[in-house]
C-alpha positions in Angstrom: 6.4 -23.4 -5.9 3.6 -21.6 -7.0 1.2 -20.4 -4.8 -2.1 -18.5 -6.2 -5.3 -17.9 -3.9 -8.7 -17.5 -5.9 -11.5 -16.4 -4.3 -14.7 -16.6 -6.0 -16.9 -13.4 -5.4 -20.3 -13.4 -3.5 -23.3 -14.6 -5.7 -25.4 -12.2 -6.4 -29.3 -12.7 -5.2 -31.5 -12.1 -8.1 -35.0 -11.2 -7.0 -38.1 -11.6 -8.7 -41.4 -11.1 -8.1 -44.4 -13.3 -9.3 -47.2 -10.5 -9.6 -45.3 -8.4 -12.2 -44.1 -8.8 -15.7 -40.6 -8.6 -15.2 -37.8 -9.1 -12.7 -35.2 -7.2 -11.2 -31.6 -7.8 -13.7 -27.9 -8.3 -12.8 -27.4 -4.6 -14.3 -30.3 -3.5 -11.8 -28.4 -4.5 -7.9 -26.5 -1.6 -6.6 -23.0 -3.9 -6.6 -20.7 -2.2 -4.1 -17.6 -0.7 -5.4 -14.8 -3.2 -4.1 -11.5 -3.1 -6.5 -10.0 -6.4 -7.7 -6.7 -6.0 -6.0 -3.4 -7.8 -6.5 -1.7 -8.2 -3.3 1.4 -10.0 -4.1 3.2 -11.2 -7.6 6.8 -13.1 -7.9 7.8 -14.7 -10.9 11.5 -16.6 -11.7 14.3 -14.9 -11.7 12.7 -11.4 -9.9 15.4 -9.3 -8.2 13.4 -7.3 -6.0 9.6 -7.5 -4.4 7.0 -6.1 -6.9 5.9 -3.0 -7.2 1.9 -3.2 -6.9 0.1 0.0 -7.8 -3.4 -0.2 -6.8 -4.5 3.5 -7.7 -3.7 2.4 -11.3 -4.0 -1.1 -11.0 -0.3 -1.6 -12.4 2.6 -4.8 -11.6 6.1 -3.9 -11.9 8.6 -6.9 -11.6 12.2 -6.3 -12.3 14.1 -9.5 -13.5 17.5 -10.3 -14.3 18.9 -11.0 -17.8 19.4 -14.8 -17.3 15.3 -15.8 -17.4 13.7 -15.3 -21.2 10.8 -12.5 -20.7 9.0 -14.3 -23.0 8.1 -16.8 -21.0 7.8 -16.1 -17.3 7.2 -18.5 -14.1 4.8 -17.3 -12.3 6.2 -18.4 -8.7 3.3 -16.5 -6.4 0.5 -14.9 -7.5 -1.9 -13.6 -4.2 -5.3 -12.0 -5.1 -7.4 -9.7 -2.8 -10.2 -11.8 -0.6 -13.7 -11.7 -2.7 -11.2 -11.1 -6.2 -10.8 -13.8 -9.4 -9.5 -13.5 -12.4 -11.2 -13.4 -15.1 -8.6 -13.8 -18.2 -7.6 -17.8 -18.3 -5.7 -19.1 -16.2 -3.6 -21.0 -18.6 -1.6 -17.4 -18.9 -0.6 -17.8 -15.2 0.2 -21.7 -15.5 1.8 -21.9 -19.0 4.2 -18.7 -18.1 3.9 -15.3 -19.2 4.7 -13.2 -22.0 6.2 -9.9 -20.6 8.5 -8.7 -23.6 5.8 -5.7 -23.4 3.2 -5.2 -20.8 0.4 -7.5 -20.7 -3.5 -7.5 -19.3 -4.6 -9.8 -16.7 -8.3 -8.8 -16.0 -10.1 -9.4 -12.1 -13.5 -9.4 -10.7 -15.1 -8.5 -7.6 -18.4 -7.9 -9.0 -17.3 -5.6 -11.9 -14.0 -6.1 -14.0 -10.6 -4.6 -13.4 -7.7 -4.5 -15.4 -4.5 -4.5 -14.3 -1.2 -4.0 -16.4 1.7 -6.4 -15.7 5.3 -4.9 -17.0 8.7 -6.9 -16.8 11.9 -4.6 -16.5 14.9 -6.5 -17.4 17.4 -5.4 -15.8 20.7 -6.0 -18.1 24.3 -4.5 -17.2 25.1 -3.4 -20.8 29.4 -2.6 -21.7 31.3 -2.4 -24.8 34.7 -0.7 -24.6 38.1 -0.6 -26.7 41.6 0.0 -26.0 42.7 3.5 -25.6 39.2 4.9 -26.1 38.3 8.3 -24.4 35.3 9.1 -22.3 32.4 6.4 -21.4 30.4 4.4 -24.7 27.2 6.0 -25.3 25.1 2.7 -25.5 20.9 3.6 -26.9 19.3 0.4 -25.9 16.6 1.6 -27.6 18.5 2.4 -31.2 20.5 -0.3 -30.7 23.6 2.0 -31.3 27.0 2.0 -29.6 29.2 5.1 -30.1 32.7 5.1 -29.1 35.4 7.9 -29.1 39.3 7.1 -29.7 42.0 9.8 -30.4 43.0 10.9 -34.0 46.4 9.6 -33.7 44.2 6.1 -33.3 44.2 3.4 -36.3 40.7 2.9 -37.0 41.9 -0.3 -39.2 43.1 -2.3 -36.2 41.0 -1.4 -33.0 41.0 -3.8 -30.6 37.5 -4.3 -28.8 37.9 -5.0 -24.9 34.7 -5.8 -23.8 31.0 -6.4 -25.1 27.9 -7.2 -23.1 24.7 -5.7 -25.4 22.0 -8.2 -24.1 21.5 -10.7 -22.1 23.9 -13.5 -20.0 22.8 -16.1 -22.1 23.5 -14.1 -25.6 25.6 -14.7 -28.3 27.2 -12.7 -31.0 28.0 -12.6 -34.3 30.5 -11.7 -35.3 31.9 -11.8 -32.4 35.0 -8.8 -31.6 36.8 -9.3 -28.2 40.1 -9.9 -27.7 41.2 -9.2 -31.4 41.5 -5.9 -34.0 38.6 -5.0 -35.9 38.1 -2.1 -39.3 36.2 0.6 -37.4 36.8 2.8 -40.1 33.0 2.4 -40.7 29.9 1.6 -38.7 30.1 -2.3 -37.7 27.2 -4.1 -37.4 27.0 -7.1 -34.8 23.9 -9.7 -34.6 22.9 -10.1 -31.1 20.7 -13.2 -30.9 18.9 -14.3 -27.6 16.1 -16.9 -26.8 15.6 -17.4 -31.1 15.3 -13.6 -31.7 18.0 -11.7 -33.3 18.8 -8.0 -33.3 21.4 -5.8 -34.7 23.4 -3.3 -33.2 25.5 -0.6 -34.8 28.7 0.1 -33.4 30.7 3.2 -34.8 34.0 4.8 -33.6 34.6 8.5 -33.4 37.8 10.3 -33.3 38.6 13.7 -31.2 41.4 16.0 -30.4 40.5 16.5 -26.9 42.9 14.2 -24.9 40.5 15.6 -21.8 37.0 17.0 -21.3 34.8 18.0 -18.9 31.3 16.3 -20.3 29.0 17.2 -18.0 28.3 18.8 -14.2 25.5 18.2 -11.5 26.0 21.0 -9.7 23.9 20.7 -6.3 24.2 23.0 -3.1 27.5 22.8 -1.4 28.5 19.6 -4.4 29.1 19.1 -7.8 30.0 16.4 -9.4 32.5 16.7 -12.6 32.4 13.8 -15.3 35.2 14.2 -17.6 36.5 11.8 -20.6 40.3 10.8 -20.7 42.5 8.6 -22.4 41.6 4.8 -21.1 44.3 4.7 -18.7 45.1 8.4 -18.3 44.7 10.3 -15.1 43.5 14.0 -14.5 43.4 16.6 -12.0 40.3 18.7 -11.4 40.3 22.3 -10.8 37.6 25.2 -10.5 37.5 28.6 -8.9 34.6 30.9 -8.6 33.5 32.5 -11.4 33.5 36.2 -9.7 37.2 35.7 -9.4 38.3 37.3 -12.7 40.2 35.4 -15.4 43.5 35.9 -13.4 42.7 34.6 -10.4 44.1 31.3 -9.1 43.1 27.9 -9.0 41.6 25.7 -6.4 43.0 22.0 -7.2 40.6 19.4 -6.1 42.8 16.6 -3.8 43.1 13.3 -5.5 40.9 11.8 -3.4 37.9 13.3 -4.3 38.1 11.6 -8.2 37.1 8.4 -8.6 36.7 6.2 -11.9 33.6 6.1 -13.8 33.0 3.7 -16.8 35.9 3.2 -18.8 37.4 6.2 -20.0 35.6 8.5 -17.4 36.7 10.1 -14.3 34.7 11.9 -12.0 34.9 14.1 -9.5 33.5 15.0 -6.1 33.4 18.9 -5.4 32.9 19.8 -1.6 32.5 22.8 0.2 31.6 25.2 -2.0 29.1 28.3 -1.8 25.5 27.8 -2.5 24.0 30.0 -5.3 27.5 31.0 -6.9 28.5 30.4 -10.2 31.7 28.4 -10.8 34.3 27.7 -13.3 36.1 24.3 -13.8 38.4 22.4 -16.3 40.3 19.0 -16.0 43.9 18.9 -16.6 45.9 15.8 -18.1 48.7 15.3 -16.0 50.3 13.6 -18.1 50.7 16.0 -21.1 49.1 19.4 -19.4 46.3 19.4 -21.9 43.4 21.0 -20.1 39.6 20.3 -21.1 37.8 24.0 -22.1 36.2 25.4 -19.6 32.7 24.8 -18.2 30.7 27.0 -16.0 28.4 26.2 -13.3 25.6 27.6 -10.7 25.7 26.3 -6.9 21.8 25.5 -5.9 20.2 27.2 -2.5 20.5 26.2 1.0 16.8 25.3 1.6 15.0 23.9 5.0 11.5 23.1 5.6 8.8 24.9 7.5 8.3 24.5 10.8 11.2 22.6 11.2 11.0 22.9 15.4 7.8 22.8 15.5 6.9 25.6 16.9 3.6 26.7 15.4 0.4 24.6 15.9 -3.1 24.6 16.3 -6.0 23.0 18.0 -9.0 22.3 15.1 -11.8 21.0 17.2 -9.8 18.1 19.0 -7.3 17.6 16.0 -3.6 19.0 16.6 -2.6 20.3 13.4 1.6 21.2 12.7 1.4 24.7 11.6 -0.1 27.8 12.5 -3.8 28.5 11.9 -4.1 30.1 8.2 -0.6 28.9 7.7 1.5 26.7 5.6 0.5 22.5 6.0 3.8 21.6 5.5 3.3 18.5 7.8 1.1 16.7 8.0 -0.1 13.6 10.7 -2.3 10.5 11.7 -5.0 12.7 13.7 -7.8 12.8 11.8 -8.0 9.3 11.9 -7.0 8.7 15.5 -9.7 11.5 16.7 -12.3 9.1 15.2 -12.1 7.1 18.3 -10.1 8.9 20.2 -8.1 11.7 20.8 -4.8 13.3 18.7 -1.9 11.3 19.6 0.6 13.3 17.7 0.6 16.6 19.9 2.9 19.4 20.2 5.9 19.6 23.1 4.8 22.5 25.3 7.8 24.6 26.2 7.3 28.3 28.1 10.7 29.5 26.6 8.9 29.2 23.3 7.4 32.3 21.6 4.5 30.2 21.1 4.4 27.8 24.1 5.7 25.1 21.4 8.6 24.0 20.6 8.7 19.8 19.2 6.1 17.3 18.0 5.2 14.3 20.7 4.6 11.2 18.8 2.7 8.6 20.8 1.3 4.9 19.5 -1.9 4.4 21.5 -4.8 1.8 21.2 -8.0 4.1 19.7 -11.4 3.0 20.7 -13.3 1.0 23.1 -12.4 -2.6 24.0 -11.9 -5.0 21.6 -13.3 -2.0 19.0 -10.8 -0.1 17.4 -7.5 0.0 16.2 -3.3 0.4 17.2 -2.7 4.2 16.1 1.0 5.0 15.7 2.3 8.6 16.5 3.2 9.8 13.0 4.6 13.1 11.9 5.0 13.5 7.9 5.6 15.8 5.0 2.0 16.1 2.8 -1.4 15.5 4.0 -3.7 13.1 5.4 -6.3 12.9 2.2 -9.2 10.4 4.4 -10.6 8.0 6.2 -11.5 4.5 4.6 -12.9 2.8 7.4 -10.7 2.6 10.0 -7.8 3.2 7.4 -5.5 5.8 6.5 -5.1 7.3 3.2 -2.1 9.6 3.0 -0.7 12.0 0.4 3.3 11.7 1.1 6.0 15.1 -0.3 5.8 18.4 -0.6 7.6 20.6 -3.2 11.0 20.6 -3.2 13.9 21.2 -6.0 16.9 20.9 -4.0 19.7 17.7 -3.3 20.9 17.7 0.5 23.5 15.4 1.4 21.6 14.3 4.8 18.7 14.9 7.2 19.7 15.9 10.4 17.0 14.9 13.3 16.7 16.0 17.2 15.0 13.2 18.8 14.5 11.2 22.2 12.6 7.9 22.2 10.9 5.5 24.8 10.2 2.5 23.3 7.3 0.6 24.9 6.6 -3.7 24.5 4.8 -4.1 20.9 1.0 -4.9 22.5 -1.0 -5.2 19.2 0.1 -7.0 16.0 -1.9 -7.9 12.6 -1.3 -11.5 11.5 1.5 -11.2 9.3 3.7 -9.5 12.6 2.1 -11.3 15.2 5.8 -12.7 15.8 6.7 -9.1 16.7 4.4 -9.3 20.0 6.5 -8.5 23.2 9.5 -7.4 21.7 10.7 -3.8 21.9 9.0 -1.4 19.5 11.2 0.4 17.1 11.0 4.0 16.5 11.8 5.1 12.5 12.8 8.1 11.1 13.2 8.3 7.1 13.6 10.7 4.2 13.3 11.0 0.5 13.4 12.7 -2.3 10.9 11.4 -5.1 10.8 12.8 -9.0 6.9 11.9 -9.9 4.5 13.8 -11.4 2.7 13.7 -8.4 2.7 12.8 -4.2 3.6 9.5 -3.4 -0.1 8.3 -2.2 0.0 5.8 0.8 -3.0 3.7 1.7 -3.2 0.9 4.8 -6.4 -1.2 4.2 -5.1 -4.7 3.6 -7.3 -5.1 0.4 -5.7 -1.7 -1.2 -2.8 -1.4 0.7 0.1 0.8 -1.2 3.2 1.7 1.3 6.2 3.1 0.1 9.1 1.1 -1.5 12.1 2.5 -1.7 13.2 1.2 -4.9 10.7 2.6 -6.8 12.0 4.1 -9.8 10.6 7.5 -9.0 12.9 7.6 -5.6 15.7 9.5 -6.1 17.2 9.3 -2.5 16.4 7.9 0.4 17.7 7.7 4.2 16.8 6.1 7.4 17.4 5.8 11.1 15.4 3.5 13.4 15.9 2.4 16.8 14.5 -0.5 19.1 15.4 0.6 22.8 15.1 3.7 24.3 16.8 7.3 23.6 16.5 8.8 27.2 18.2 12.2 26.3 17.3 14.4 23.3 19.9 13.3 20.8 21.0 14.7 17.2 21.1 12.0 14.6 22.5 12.4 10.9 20.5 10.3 8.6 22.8 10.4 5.0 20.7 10.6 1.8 22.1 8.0 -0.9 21.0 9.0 -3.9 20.7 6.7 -7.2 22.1 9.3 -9.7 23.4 13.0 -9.5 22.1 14.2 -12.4 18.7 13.8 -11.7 16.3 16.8 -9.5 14.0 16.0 -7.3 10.3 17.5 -6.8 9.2 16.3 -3.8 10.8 15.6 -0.2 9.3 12.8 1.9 10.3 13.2 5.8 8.3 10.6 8.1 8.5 9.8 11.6 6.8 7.4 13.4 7.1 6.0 17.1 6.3 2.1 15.7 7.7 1.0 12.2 5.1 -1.1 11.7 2.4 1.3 12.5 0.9 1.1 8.7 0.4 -2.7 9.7 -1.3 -1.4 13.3 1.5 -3.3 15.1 3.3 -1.4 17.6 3.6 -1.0 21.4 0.8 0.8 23.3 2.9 3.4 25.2 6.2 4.1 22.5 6.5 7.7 22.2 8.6 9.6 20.2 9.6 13.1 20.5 11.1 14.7 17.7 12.0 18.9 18.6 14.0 19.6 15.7 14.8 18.9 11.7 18.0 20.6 9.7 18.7 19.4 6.1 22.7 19.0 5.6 23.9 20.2 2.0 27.8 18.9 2.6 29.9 15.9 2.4 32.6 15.8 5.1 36.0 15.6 4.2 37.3 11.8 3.0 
């Protein structure tokens, strides 16, 4: 059922005086700046909550590929208090058209646009018998390309599987099951909800029974895709490149290949040396045909600053994570704590220490006087702390970083205090245990992920967001009484592609961006290492 909140925005009060000519205009009120803002947006058949950007006023819904785009539910629609939308409401009732990004404009005293994009999400295949190496499938082109052997007859190849749209499509004409001429460029009609579209599907031969087709070489990783025979199997092998040309090969075990698409194998290379240049090939093992060789370069072992904490300073009443005139790797909550209050993420004082430091003490506290202020959660994070918006937080999350580890190692002990203060939304949370988090990232934006709390322009991070590259977490809801070393693995969506900033957060209440937590929960974290390998399988 559809659910959709409009709020009509405050009249404005027009005043006019009756001993001059003229009156004071619309265009004449100083109107304050309050943004439009779209606070929640689900239409049929979404797979995953939307992702609302209200820095540039976009929707992002991804859908699956049984609900037509061109014509789109709308099952909740939630608007920022004060906001209304101005375009007609019929687009919202009727169903929308999202086979390309459309404008839905809101008011709060001025206009807003906002930009509303569907991503279908569709699982496209196509494959043949005996075929070598993955398809290359251009959604965009509308192009399949597929390789076979030479010894292949291109008069009689028999087409496996075929999935170019949609679940509901249908095809014409239509190749599974049975031999087809490839000995030219095929052309199949691909018709979904009364549109049709033609794709060009065209075979290639090689000579290569086995090749290496590309490598993600990380740190102390790479990965090795190579094309074989459907069917065929492969060994991996690689040696340092320093070695000379007569030095022996290191086989890769068995286990450390898995299959890729069809046609592909790929594998897994642990435990190598970080910046050293490589040399691998793949080896049919069924004929001895080897793939040419491919060279490759390791990437370095990199940790972050002030990874014990061990340099800080005091500016005025704000306790800042590095040294004075230093590097602001980290960055934390204070600023907005200390304006009702004190810092509540403080450094660990330790006499062994060179400098008297050595950790960061997280701790959620209640800032201000009485019934006036606000939860404050004991947050440590990688950027900076941009402002202030009332009694808000606007945060700038990632700092510059190029590398891939394999996992974030934390040093960390926890008390866990009963959540105290809840907004609406968690007030079911109230006297349970808070729960500590701590969670990395790797993002590939152009730019910090920005992070904003107020309600009415709230942006937190999502995980799924196609700019996240890899992401871990550990949380906990009861107490860590000793300091204890936890390994937080990074999964990553793809190997191939390089991160540019790293996102490491902790926080002594989960919830603190929704100022629910327990009064009391402290977290103490002395110690970060990033991980670059993957343990033996």
């Amino acid at each position: 059922m559809m659910t959709t909140r409009f709020i009509a925005p405050v009249a404005a009060l027009a005043l006019c005086a009756t001993t001059v000519t003229s009156c004071i205009s619309d265009s004449d009120i100083p109107y304050p700046n309050i943004q439009a803002n779209i606070l929640d947006f689900e239409v049929e058949g979404q797979t995953r909550n939307a992702l609302i950007d209200t820095l540039q006023r976009t929707v992002t819904v991804n859908i699956n590929d049984s609900v037509n785009p061109a014509r789109l539910k709308v099952e909740r629609f939630t608007l920022a208090p004060g906001a209304s939308l101005v375009t007609d409401t019929t687009v919202i009732t009727d169903g929308l058209d999202l086979t390309s990004p459309m404008t839905l404009t809101l008011k709060v005293y001025r206009e807003y646009d906002w930009t509303i994009t569907a991503i279908r999400n569709v699982t496209r295949s196509f494959a043949v018998a005996g075929q070598i190496g993955p398809s290359v499938i251009d959604a965009e082109a509308h192009t399949v390309t597929v390789t076979l052997p030479t010894s292949a007859d291109l008069k009689a190849v028999t087409v496996t599987a075929m999935k170019l749209a949609g679940a509901t499509a249908t095809y014409s004409p239509e190749l599974v099951g049975k031999p087809h001429d490839f000995t030219s460029p095929v052309t199949v009609n691909v018709s979904e909800y009364g549109a049709t579209t033609p794709w060009t599907i065209t075979v290639n031969t090689t000579d290569l029974a086995v090749d290496i087709t590309s490598v993600d070489a990380w740190t102390r990783v790479a990965w090795l895709h190579a094309s074989v025979k459907e069917g065929a199997s492969c060994r991996f092998e690689y040696r340092r490149a320093d070695a000379g040309e007569n030095a022996a090969w290191t086989a890769a075990p068995a286990t450390w290949t898995i299959d890729g698409e069809a046609g592909e194998l790929i594998c897994r290379v642990i435990h190598l040396d970080p910046v050293t240049e490589y040399v691998a090939r793949a080896i049919d093992t069924m004929t001895g045909a080897s793939s040419p060789e491919v060279t490759f370069t390791t990437g370095n072992e990199v940790q972050v600053p002030n990874a014990n904490f061990t340099e800080w300073w005091l500016d005025g009443k704000i306790w800042c994570p590095w040294a004075k005139d230093g590097e602001d790797f980290w960055g934390t909550g204070n600023k907005g704590a200390t304006t009702l209050g004190d810092s509540n993420t403080t450094p660990v004082i330790d006499a062994e220490s060179a400098t008297g430091y050595a950790g960061a003490s997280l701790d959620t506290r209640f800032v201000g006087i009485g019934m006036l202020g606000k939860l404050a959660a004991g947050n440590l994070f990688s950027g900076i702390y941009v402002r202030t918006d009332g009694t808000n937080g606007v945060l700038s999350l990632g700092r510059p970083f190029i590398e891939r580890p394999t996992s974030l190692r934390a040093t960390i002990k926890y008390h866990s205090a009963t959540i105290s203060h809840s907004s609406t939304d968690f007030s079911y949370l109230k006297g349970r245990p808070d729960t500590c988090v701590v969670w990395c990232a790797l993002i590939d934006s152009e730019e910090p992920y920005e992070i904003r709390t107020k309600p009415s322009d709230r942006h937190l991070f999502d995980e799924n967001a196609p700019e996240v590259i890899a992401y871990g977490r550990f949380q906990q809801g009861s107490d860590i009484e000793n300091l204890t070393t936890v390994d937080i693995p990074l999964t990553y969506v793809a190997t191939d592609r390089r991160p540019r900033y790293i996102i490491i957060v902790a926080s002594a209440s989960k919830y603190g961006d929704f100022f629910t937590g327990g009064a009391g929960s402290l977290l103490t974290v002395k110690n970060y290492t990033l991980t670059y390998d993957y343990p033996d399988l």
